[in-house]
Biopython code that builds the backbone (N, CA, C, O; Angstrom):
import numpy as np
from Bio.PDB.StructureBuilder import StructureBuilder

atoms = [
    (1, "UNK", "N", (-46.446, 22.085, -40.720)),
    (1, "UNK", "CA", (-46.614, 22.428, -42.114)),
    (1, "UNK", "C", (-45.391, 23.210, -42.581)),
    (1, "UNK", "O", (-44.920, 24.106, -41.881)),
    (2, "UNK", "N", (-44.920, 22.900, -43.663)),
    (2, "UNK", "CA", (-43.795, 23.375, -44.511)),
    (2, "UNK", "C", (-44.111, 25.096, -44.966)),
    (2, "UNK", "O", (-45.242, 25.364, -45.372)),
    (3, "UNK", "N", (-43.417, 25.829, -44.903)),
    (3, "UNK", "CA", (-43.742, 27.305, -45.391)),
    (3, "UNK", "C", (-43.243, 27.144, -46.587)),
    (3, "UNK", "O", (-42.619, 26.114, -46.841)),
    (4, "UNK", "N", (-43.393, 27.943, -47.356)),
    (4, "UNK", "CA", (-43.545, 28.081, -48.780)),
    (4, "UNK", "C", (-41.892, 28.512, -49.012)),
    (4, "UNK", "O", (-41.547, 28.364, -50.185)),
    (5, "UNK", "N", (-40.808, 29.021, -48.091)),
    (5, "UNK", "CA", (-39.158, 29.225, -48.983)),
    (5, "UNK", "C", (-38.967, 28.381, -48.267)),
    (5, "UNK", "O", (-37.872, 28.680, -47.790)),
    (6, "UNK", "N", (-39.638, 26.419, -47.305)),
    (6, "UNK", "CA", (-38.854, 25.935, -47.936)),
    (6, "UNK", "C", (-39.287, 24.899, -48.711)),
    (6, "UNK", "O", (-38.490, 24.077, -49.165)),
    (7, "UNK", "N", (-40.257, 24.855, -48.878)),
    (7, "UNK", "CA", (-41.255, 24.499, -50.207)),
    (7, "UNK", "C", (-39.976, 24.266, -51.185)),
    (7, "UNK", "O", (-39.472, 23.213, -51.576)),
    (8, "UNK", "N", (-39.515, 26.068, -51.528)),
    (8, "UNK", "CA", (-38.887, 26.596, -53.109)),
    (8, "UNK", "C", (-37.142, 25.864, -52.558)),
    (8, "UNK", "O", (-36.158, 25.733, -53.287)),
    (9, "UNK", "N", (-37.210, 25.649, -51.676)),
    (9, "UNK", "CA", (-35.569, 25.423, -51.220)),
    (9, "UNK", "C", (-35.658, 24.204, -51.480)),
    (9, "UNK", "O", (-34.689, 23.669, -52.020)),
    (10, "UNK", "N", (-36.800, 23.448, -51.181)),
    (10, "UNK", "CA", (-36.306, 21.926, -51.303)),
    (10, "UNK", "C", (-36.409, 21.349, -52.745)),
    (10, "UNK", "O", (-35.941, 20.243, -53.014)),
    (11, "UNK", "N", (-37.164, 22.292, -53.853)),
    (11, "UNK", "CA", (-37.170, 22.238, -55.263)),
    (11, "UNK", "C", (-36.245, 22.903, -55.575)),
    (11, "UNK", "O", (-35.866, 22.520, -56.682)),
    (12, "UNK", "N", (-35.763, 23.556, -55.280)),
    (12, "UNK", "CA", (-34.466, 24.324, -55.504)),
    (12, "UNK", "C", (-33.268, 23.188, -55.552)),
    (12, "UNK", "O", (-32.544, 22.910, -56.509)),
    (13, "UNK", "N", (-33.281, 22.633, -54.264)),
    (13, "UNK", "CA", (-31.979, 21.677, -54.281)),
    (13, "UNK", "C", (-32.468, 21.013, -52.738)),
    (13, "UNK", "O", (-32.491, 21.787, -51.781)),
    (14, "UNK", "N", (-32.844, 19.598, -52.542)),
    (14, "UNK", "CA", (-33.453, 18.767, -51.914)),
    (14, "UNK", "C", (-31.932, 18.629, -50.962)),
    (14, "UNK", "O", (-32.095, 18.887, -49.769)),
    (15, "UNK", "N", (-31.053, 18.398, -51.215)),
    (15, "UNK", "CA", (-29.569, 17.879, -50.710)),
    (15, "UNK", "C", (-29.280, 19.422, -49.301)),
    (15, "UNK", "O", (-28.984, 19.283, -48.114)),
    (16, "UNK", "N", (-29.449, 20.344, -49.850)),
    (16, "UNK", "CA", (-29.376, 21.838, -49.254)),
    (16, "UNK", "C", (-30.688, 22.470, -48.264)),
    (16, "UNK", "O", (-30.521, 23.297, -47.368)),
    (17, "UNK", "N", (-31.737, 21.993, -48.580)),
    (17, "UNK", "CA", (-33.067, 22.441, -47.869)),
    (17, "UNK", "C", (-32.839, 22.032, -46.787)),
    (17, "UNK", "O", (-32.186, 21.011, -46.572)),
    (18, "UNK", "N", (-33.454, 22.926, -45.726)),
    (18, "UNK", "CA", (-33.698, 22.310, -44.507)),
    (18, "UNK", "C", (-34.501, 21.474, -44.333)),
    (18, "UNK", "O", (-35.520, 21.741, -44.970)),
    (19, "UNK", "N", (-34.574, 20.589, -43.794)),
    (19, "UNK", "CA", (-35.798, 19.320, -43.989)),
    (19, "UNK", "C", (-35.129, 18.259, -43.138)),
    (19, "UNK", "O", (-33.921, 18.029, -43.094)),
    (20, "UNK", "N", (-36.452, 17.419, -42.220)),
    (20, "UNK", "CA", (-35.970, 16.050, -41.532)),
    (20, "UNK", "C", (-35.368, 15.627, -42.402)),
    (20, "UNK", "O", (-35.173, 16.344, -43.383)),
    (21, "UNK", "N", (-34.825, 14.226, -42.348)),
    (21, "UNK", "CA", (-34.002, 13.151, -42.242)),
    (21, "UNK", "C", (-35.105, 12.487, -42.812)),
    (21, "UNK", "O", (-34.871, 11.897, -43.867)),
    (22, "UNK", "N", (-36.456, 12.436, -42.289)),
    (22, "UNK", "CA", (-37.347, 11.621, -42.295)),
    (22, "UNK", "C", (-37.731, 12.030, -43.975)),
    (22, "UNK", "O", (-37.487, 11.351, -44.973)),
    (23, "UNK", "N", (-38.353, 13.258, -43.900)),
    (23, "UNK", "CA", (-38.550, 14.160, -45.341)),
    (23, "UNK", "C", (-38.411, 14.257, -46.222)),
    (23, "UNK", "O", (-39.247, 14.350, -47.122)),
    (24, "UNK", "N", (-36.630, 14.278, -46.303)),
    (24, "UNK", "CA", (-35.702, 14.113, -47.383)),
    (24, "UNK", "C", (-35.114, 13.197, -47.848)),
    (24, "UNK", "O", (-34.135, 13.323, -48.584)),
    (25, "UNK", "N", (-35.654, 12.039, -47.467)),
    (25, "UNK", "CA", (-35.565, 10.518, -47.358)),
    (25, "UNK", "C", (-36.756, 10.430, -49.035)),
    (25, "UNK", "O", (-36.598, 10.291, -50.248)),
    (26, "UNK", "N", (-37.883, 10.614, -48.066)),
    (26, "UNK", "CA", (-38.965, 10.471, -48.596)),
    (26, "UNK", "C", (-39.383, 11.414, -50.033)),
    (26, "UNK", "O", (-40.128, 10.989, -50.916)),
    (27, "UNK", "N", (-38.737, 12.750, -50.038)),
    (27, "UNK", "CA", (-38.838, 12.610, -50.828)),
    (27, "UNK", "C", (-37.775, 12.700, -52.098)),
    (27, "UNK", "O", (-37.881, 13.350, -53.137)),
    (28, "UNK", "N", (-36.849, 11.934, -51.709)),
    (28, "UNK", "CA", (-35.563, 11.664, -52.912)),
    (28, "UNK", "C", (-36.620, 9.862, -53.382)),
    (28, "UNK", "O", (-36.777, 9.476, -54.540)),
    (29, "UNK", "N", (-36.948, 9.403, -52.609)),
    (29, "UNK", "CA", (-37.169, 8.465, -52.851)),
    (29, "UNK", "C", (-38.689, 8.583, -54.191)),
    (29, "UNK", "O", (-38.914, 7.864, -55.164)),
    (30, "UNK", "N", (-39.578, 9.988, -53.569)),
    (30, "UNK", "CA", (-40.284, 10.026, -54.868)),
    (30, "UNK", "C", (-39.995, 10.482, -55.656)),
    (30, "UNK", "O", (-40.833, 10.429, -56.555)),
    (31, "UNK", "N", (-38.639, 11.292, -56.017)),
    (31, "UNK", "CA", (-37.804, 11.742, -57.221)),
    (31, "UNK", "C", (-37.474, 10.834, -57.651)),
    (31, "UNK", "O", (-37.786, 10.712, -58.836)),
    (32, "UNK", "N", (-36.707, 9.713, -57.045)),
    (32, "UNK", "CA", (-36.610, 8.710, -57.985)),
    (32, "UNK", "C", (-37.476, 7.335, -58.468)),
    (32, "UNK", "O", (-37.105, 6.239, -58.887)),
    (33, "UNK", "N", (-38.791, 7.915, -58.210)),
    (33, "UNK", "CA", (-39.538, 6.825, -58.685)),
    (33, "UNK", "C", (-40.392, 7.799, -60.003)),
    (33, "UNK", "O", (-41.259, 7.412, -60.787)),
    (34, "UNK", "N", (-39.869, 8.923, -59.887)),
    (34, "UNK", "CA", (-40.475, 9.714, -60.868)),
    (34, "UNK", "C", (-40.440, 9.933, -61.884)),
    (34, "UNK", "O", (-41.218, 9.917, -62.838)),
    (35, "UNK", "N", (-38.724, 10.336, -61.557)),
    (35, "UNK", "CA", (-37.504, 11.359, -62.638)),
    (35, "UNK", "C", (-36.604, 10.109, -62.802)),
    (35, "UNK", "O", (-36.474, 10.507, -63.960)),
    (36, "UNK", "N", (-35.857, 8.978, -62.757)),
    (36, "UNK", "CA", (-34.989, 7.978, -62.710)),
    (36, "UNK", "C", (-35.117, 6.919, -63.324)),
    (36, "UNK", "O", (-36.340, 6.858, -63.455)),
    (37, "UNK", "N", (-34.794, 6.232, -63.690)),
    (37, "UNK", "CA", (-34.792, 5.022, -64.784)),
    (37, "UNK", "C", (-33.983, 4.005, -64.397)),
    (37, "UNK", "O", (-33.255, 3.316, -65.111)),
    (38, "UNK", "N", (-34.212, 3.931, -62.802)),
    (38, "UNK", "CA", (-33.334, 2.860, -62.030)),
    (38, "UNK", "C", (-34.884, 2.429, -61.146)),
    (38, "UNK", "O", (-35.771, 3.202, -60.784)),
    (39, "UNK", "N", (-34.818, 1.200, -61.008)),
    (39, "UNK", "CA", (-35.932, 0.494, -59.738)),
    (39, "UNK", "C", (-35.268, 0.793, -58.376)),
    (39, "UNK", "O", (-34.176, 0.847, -57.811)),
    (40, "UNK", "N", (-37.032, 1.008, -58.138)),
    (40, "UNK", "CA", (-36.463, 1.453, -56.797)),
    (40, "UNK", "C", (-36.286, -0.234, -55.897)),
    (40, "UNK", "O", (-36.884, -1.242, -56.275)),
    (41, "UNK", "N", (-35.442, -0.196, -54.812)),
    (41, "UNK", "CA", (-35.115, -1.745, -54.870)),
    (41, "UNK", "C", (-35.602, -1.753, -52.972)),
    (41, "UNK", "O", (-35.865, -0.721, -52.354)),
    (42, "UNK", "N", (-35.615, -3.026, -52.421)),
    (42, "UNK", "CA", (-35.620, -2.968, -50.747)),
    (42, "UNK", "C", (-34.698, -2.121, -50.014)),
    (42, "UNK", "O", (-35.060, -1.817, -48.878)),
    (43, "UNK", "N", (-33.776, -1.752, -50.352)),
    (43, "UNK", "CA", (-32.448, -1.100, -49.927)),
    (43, "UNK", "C", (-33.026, 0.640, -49.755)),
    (43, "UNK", "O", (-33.003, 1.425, -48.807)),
    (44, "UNK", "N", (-33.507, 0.735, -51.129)),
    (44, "UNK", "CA", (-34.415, 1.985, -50.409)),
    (44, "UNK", "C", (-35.064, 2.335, -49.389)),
    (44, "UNK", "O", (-34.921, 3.233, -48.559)),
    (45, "UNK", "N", (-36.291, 0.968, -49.648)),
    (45, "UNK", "CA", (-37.214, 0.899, -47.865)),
    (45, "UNK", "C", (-36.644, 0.919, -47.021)),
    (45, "UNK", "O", (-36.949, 1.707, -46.126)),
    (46, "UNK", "N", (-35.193, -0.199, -46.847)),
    (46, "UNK", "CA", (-35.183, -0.296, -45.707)),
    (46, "UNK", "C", (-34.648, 1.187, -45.171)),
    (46, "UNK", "O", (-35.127, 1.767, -44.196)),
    (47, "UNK", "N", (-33.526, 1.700, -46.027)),
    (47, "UNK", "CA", (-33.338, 3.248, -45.852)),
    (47, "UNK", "C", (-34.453, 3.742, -44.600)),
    (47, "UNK", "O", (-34.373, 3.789, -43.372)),
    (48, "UNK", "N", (-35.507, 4.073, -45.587)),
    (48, "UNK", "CA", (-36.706, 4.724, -45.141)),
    (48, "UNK", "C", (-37.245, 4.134, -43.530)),
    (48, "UNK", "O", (-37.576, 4.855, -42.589)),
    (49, "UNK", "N", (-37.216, 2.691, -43.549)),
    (49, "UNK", "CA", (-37.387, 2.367, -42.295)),
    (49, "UNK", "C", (-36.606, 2.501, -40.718)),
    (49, "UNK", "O", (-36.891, 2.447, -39.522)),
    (50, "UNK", "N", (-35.164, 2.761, -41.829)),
    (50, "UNK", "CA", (-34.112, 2.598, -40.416)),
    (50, "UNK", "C", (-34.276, 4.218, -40.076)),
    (50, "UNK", "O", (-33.965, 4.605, -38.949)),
    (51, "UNK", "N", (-34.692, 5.008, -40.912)),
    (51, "UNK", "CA", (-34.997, 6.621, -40.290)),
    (51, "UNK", "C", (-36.300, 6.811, -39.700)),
    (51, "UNK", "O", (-36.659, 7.953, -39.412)),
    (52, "UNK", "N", (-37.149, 5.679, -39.458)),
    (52, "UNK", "CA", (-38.055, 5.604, -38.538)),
    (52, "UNK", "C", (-39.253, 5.735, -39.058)),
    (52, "UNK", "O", (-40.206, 5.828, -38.284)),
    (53, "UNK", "N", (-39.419, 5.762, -40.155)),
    (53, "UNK", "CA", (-40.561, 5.612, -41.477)),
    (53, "UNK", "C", (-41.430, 4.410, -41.005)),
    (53, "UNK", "O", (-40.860, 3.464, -40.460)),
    (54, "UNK", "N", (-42.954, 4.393, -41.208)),
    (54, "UNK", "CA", (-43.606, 3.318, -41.104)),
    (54, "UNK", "C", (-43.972, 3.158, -42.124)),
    (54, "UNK", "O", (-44.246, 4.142, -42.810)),
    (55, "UNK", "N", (-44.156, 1.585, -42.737)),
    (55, "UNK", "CA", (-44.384, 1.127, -43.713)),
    (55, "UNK", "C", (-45.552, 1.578, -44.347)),
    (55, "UNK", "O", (-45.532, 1.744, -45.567)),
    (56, "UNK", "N", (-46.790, 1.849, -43.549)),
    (56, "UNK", "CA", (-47.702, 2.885, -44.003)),
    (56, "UNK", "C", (-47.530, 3.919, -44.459)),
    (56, "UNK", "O", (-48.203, 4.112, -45.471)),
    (57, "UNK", "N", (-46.746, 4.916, -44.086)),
    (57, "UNK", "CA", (-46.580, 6.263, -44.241)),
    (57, "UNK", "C", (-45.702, 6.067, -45.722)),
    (57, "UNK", "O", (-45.799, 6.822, -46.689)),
    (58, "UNK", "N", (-44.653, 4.612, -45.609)),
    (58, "UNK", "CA", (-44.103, 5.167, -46.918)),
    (58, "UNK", "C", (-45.300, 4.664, -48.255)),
    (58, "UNK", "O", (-45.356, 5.338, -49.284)),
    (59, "UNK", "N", (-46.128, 3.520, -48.075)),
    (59, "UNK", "CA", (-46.801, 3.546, -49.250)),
    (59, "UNK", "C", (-48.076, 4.928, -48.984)),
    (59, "UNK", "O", (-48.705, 5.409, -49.926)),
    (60, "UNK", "N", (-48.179, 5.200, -48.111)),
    (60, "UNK", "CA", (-49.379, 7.199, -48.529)),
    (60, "UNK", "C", (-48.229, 7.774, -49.157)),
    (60, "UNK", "O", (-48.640, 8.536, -50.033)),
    (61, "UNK", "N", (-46.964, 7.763, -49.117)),
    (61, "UNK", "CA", (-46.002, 8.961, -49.768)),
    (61, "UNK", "C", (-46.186, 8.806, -51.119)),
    (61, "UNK", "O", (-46.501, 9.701, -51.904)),
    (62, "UNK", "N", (-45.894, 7.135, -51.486)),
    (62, "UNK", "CA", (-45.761, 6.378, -52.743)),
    (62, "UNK", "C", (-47.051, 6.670, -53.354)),
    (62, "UNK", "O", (-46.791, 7.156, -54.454)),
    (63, "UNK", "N", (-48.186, 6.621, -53.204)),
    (63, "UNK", "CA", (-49.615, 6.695, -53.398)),
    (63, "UNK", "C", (-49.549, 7.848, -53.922)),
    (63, "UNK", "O", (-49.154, 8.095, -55.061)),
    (64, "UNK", "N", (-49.904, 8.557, -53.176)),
    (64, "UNK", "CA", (-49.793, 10.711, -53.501)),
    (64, "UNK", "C", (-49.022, 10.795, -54.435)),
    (64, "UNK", "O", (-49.417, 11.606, -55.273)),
    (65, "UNK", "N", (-47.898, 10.220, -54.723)),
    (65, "UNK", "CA", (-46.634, 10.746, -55.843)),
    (65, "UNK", "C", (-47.438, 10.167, -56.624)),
    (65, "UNK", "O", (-48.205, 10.981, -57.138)),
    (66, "UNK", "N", (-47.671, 8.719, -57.065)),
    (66, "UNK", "CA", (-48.194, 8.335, -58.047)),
    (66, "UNK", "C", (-49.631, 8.918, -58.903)),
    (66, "UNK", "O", (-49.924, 9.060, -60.090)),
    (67, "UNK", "N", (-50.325, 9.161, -57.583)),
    (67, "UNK", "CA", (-51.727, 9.788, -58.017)),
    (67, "UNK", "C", (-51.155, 11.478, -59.109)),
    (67, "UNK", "O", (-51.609, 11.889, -60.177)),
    (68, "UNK", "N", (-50.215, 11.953, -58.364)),
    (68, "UNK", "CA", (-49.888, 13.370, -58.899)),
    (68, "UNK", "C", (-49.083, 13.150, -59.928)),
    (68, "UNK", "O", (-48.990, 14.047, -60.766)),
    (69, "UNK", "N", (-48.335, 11.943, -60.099)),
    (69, "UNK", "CA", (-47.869, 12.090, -61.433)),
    (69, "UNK", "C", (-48.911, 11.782, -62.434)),
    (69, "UNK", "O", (-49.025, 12.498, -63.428)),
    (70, "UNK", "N", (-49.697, 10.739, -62.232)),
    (70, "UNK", "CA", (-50.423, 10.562, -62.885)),
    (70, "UNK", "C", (-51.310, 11.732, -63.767)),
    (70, "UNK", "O", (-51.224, 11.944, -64.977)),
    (71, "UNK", "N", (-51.995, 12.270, -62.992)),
    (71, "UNK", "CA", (-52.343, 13.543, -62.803)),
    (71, "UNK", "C", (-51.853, 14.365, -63.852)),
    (71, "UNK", "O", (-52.538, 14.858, -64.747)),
    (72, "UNK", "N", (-50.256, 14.522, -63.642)),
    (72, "UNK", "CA", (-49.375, 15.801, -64.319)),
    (72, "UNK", "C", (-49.360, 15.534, -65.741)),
    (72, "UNK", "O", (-49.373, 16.376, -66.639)),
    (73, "UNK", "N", (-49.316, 13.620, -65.912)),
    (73, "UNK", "CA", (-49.098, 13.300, -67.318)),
    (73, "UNK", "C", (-50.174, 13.615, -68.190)),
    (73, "UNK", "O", (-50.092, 13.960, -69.369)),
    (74, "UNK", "N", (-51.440, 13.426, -67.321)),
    (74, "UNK", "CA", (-52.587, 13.467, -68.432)),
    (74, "UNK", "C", (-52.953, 14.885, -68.613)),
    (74, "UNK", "O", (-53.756, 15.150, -69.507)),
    (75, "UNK", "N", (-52.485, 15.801, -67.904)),
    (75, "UNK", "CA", (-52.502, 17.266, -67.651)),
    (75, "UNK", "C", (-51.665, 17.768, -69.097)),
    (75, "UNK", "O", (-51.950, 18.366, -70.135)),
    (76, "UNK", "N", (-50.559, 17.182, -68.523)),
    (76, "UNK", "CA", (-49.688, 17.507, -69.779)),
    (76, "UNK", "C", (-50.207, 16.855, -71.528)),
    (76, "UNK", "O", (-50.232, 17.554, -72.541)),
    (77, "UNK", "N", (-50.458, 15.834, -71.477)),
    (77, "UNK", "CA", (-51.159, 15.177, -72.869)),
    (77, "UNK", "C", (-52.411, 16.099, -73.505)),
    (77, "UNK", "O", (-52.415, 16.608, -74.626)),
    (78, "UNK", "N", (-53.109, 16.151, -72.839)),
    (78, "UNK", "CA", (-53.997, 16.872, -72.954)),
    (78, "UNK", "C", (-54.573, 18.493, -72.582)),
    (78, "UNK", "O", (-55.703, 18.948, -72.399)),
    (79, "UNK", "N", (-53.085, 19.144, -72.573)),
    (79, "UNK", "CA", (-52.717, 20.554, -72.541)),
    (79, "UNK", "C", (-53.699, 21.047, -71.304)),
    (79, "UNK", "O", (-54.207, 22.129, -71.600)),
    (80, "UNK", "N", (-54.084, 20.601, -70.090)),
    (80, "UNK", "CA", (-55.495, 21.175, -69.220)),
    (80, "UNK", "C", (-54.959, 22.365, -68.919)),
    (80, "UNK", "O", (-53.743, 22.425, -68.734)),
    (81, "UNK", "N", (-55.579, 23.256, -68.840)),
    (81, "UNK", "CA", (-55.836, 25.068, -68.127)),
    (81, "UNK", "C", (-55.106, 24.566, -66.656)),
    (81, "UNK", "O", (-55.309, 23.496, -66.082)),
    (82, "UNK", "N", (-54.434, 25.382, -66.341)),
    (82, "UNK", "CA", (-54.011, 25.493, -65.146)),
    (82, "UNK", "C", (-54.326, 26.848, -64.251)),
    (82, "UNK", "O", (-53.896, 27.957, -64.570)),
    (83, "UNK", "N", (-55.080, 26.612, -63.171)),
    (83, "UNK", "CA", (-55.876, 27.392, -62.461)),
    (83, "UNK", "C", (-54.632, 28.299, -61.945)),
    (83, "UNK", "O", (-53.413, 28.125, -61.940)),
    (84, "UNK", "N", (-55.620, 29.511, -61.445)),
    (84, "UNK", "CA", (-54.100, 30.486, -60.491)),
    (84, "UNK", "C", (-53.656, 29.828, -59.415)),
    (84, "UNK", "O", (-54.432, 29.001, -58.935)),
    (85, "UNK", "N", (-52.548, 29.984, -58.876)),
    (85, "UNK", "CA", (-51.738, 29.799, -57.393)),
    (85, "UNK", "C", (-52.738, 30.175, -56.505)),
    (85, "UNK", "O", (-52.263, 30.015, -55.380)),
    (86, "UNK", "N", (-54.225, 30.718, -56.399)),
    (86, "UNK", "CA", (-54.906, 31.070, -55.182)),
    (86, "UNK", "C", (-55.727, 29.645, -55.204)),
    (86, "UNK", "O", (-56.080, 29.095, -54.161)),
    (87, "UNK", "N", (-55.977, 29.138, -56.447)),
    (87, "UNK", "CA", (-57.024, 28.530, -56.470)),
    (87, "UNK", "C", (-55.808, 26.971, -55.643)),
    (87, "UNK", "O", (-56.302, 26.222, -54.800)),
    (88, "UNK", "N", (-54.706, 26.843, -55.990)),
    (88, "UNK", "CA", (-53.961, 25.621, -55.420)),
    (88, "UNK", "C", (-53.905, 25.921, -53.936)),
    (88, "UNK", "O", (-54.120, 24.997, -53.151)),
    (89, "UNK", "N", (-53.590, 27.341, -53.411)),
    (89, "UNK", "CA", (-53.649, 27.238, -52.282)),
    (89, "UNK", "C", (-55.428, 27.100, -51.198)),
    (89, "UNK", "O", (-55.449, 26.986, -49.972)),
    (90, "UNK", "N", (-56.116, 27.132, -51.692)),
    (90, "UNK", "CA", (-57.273, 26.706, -50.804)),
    (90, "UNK", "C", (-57.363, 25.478, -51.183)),
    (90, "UNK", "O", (-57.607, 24.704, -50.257)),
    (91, "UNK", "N", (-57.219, 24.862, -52.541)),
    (91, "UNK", "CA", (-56.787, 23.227, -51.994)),
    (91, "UNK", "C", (-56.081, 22.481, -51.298)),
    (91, "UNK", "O", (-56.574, 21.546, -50.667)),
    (92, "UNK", "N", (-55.054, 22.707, -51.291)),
    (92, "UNK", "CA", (-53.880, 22.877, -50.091)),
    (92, "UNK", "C", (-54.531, 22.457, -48.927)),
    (92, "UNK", "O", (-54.497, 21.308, -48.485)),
    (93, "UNK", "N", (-55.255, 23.614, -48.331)),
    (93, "UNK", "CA", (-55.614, 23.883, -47.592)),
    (93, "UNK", "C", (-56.503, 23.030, -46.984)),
    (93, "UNK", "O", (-56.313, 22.568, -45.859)),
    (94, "UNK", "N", (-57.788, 22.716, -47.896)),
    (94, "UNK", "CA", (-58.883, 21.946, -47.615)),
    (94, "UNK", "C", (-57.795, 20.132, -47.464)),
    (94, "UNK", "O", (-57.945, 19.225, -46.645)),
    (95, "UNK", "N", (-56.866, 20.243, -48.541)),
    (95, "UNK", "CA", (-56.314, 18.799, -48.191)),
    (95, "UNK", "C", (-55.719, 18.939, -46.452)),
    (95, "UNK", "O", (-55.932, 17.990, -45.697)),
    (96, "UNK", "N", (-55.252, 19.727, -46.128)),
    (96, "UNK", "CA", (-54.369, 19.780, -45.022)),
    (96, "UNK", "C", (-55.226, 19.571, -43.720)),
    (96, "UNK", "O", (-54.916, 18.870, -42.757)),
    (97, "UNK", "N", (-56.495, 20.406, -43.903)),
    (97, "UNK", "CA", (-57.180, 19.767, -43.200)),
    (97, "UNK", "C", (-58.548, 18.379, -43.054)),
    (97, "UNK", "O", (-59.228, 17.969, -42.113)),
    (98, "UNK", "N", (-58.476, 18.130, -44.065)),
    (98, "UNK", "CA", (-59.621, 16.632, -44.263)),
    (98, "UNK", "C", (-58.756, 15.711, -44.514)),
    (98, "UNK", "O", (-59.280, 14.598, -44.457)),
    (99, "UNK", "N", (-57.690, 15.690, -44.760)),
    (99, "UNK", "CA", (-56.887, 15.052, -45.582)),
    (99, "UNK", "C", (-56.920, 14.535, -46.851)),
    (99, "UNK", "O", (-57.363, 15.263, -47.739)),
    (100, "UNK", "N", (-56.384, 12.956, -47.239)),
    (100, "UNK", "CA", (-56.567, 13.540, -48.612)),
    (100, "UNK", "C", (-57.805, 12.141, -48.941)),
    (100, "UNK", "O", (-58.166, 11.709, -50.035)),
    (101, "UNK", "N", (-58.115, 11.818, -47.927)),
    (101, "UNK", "CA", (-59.275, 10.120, -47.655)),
    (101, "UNK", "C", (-60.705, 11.022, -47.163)),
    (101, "UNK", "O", (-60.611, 11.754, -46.178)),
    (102, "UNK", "N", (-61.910, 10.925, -47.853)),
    (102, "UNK", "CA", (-62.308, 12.096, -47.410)),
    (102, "UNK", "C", (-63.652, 10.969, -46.553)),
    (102, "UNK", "O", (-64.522, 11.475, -45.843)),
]
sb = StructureBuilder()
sb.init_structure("model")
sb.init_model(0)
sb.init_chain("A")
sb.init_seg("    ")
for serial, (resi, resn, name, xyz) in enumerate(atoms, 1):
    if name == "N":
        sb.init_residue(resn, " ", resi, " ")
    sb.init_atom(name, np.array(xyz, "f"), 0.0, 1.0, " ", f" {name:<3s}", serial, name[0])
structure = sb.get_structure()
């Protein structure tokens, strides 16, 4: 599990964080399916695969990003309350351990 400075390091600057190969693969690849206005193309995957990525793992990455953007947009449209930082971290939590398939 990731600790929380480098959580802020890898939002800070993804290029600079400490983080696998595997990680920082994964997630430039959901920055740019996020934040970017370029398709993401096979050249990506295969990226992802030749760093030892399984094709599973990259569509759960792809999945989760999508579900959370999703998420953020309708959050944002519709102005929702945003709970305190205690209440995200026992979700966190409960995801980390049930995962996120319940």
């Amino acid at each position: 599990m990731l600790g929380e400075a480098t959580v802020q390091a890898a939002l800070a600057d993804l290029d600079k964080a400490v983080l696998s190969p595997q990680l920082r693969a994964t997630l430039a690849l959901l920055r740019k399916v996020t934040r970017q206005h370029e398709a993401v193309t096979a050249a990506d995957m295969k990226a992802l695969l030749a760093l030892g990525l399984s094709r599973p793992q990259i569509e759960d990455a792809l999945l989760v990003g999508y579900a959370f953007n999703v998420i953020t947009r309708l959050a944002d449209a519709f102005h929702f309350h945003v709970g305190p930082r205690a209440a995200f971290d026992v979700s966190a939590k409960m995801l980390l351990t049930r995962g996120y398939l319940l």
